[in-house]
C-alpha positions in Angstrom: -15.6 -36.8 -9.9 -16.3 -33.7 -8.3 -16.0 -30.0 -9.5 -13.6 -28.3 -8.5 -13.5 -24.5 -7.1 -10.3 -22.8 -8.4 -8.2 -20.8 -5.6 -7.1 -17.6 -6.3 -3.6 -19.4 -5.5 -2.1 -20.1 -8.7 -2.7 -23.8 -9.4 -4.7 -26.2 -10.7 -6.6 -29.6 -9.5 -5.0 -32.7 -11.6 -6.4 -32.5 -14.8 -6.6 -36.6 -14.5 -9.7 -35.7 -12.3 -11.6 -34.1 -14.5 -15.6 -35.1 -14.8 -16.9 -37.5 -17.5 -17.8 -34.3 -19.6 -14.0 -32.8 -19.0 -15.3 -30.4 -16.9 -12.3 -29.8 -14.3 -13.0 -26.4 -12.7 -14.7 -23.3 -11.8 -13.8 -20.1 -11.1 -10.0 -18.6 -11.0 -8.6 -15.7 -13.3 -7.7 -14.9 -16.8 -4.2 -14.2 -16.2 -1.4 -14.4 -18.8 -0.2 -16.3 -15.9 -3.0 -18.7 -15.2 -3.5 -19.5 -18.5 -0.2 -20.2 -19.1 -0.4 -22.6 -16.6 -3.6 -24.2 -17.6 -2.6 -24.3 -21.0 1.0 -26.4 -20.4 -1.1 -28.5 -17.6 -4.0 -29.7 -20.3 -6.7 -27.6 -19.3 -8.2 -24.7 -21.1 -11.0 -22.2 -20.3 -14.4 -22.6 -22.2 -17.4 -20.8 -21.0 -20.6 -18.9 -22.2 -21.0 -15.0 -21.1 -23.2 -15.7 -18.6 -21.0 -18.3 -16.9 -18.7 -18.4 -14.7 -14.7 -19.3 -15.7 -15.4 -22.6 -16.6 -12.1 -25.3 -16.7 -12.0 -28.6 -18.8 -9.5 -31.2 -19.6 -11.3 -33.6 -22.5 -11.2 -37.1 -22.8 -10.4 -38.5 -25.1 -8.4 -35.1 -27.0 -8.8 -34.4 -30.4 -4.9 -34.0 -31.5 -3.6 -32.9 -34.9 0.3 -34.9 -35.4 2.2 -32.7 -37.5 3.3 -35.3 -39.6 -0.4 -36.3 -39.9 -1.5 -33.6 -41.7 -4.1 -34.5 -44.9 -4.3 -32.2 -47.2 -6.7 -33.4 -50.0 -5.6 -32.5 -53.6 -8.4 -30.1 -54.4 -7.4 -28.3 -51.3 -3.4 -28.2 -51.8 -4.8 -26.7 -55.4 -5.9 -23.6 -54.1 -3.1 -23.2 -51.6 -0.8 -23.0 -54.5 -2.7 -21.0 -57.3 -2.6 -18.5 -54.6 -5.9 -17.5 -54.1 -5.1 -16.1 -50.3 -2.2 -14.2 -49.2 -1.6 -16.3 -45.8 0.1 -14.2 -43.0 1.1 -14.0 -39.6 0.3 -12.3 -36.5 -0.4 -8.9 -38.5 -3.9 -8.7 -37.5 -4.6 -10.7 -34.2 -7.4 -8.9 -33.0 -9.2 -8.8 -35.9 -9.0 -12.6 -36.1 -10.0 -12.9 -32.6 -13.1 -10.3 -32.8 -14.3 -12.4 -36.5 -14.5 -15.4 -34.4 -16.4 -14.4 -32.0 -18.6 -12.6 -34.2 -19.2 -15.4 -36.9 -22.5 -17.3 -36.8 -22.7 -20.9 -36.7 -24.8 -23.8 -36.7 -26.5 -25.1 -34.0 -24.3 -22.2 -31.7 -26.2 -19.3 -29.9 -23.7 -16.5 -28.9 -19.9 -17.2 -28.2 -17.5 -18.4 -25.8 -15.3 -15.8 -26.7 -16.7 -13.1 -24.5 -14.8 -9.9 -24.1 -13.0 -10.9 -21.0 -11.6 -14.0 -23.2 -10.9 -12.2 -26.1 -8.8 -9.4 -23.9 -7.3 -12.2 -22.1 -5.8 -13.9 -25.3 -4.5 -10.2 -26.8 -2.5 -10.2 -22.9 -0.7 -13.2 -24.5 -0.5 -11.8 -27.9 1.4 -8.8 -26.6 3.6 -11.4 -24.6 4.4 -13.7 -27.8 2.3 -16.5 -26.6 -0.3 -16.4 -28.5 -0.8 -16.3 -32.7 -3.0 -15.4 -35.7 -3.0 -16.7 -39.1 -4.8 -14.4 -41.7 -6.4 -15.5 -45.4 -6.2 -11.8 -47.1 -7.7 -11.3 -50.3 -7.7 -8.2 -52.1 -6.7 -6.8 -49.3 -9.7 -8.0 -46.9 -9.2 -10.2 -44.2 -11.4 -12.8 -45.6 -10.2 -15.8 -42.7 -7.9 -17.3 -40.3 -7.7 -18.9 -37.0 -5.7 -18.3 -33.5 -4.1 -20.0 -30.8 -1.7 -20.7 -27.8 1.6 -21.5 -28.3 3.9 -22.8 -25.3 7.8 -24.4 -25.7 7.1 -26.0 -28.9 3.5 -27.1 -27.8 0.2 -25.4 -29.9 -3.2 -25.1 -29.0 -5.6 -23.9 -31.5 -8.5 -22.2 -30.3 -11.7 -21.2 -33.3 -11.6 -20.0 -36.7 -13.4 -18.4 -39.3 -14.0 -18.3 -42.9 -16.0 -15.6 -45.1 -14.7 -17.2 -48.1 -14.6 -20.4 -49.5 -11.5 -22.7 -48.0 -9.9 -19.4 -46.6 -9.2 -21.2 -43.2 -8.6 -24.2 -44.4 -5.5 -23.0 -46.5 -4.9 -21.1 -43.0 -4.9 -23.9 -41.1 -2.5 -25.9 -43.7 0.2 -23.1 -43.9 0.0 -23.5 -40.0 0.4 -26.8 -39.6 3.2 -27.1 -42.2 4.9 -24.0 -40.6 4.9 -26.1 -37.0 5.9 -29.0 -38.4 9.0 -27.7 -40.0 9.6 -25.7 -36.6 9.7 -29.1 -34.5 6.2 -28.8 -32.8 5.1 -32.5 -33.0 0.9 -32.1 -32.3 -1.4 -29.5 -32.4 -4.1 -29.5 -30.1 -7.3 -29.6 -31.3 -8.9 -29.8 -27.7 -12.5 -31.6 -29.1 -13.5 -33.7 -32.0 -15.4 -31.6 -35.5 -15.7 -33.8 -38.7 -13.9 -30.3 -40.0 -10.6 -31.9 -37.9 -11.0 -35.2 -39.4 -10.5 -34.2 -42.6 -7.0 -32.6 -41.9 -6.2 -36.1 -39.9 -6.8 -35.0 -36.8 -7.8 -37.6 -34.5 -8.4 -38.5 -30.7 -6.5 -39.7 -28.3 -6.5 -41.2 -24.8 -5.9 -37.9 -21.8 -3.5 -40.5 -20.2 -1.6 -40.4 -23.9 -1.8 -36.9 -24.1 -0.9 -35.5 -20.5 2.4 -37.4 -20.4 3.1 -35.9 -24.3 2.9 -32.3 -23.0 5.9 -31.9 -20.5 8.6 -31.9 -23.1 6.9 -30.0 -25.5 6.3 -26.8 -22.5 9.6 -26.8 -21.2 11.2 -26.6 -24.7 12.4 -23.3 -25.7 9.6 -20.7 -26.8 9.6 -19.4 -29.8 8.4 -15.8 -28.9 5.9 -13.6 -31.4 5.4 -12.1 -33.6 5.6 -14.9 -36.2 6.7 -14.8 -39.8 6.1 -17.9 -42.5 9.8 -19.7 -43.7 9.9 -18.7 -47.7 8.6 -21.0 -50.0 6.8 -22.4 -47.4 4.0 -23.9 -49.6 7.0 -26.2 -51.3 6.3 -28.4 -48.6 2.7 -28.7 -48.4 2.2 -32.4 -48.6 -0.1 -33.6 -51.0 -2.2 -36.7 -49.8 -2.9 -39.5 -52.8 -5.8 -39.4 -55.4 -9.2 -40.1 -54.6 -8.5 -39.2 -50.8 
């Protein structure tokens, strides 16, 4: 399959065509509107610093179902004893800047280069995109971000300086989407981190067709706040899993 350039038009090659690697495209903007677009189409930006915009629609995609979610018991433990306050878009940047910042294995540098990270607090500011914080003692100890479209997510990196911080993160998300009627959340590519929550990969022919209703439902604009008693319905998976 070839590579394709991306016009400065505002549209994108079928995602369908994408190389073996799920590279689709090159080039393009970071527009609120362009990645808008991308992001109810299937295709995301991913690229180093010195790269060009680089496009890519995976396959297969690593999907989280809602209803899916695994929660192992020693986990839901610690999301009830409290050991992180969990919020909601009250420090986006600060989530966004930690993730680009933390070191990982087997990762020189980030893909979230300035120009990404500006072009994801554009969609902030517009309600499009979301943080999710673990606080502790007043420190913002861990979280995650992502896109948000209709009733469609996209989750993009996280972070942890403590133990499990965005892991419970990631749970309150989940269950928060779930009870909101978004059916998937798209983890993009496969991490054994994934597996454990249930995540799991699907065919791009499964996926593209899954996407259309969930865009064009109505958005839920930002900022975001947690339902009360949210952690009530964290579901617990069985012993010994």
């Amino acid at each position: 399959m070839p590579v394709y350039r991306i016009p400065t038009a505002l549209v994108f090659p079928d995602p369908a065509d994408a190389e073996a690697s799920g590279l689709l495209g090159v080039g393009g903007d970071l527009s609120p509107e362009r990645m808008l677009l991308g992001y109810s189409s299937g295709i995301f930006p991913w690229f180093n610093e010195d790269n060009p915009i680089l496009w890519w629609s995976p396959d297969p995609r690593m999907v989280l179902f809602t209803e899916e979610l695994h929660v192992p018991r020693s986990l839901a433990k610690i999301v009830r004893r409290n050991e992180y306050e969990i919020r909601l878009d009250t420090a986006f940047t600060e989530v966004v800047r930690h993730c680009g910042e933390t070191k990982r294995p087997h990762q020189d540098g980030t893909w979230i280069t300035q120009g990404m990270a500006g072009a994801y607090t554009k969609l902030f500011e517009l309600g499009f995109a979301h943080s999710v914080e673990a606080w502790q003692d007043g420190a913002l100890v861990g979280g995650l971000y992502g896109v948000a479209v209709g009733r469609f997510f996209s989750g993009e990196s996280m972070f942890a300086h403590q133990p499990d911080a965005s892991k419970v993160a990631f749970v309150h998300l989940a269950t928060q989407l779930r009870r909101w009627g978004f059916p998937l959340i798209d983890c993009q590519v496969h991490t054994a981190h994934l597996d454990r929550f249930g995540a799991r990969e699907i065919p791009r022919e499964d996926y593209l067709p899954r996407l259309g209703p969930l865009v064009t439902a109505p958005q839920k604009p930002g900022p975001w706040t947690f339902d009360p008693n949210l952690r009530d319905g964290v579901r617990v998976c069985p012993p010994g899993s």
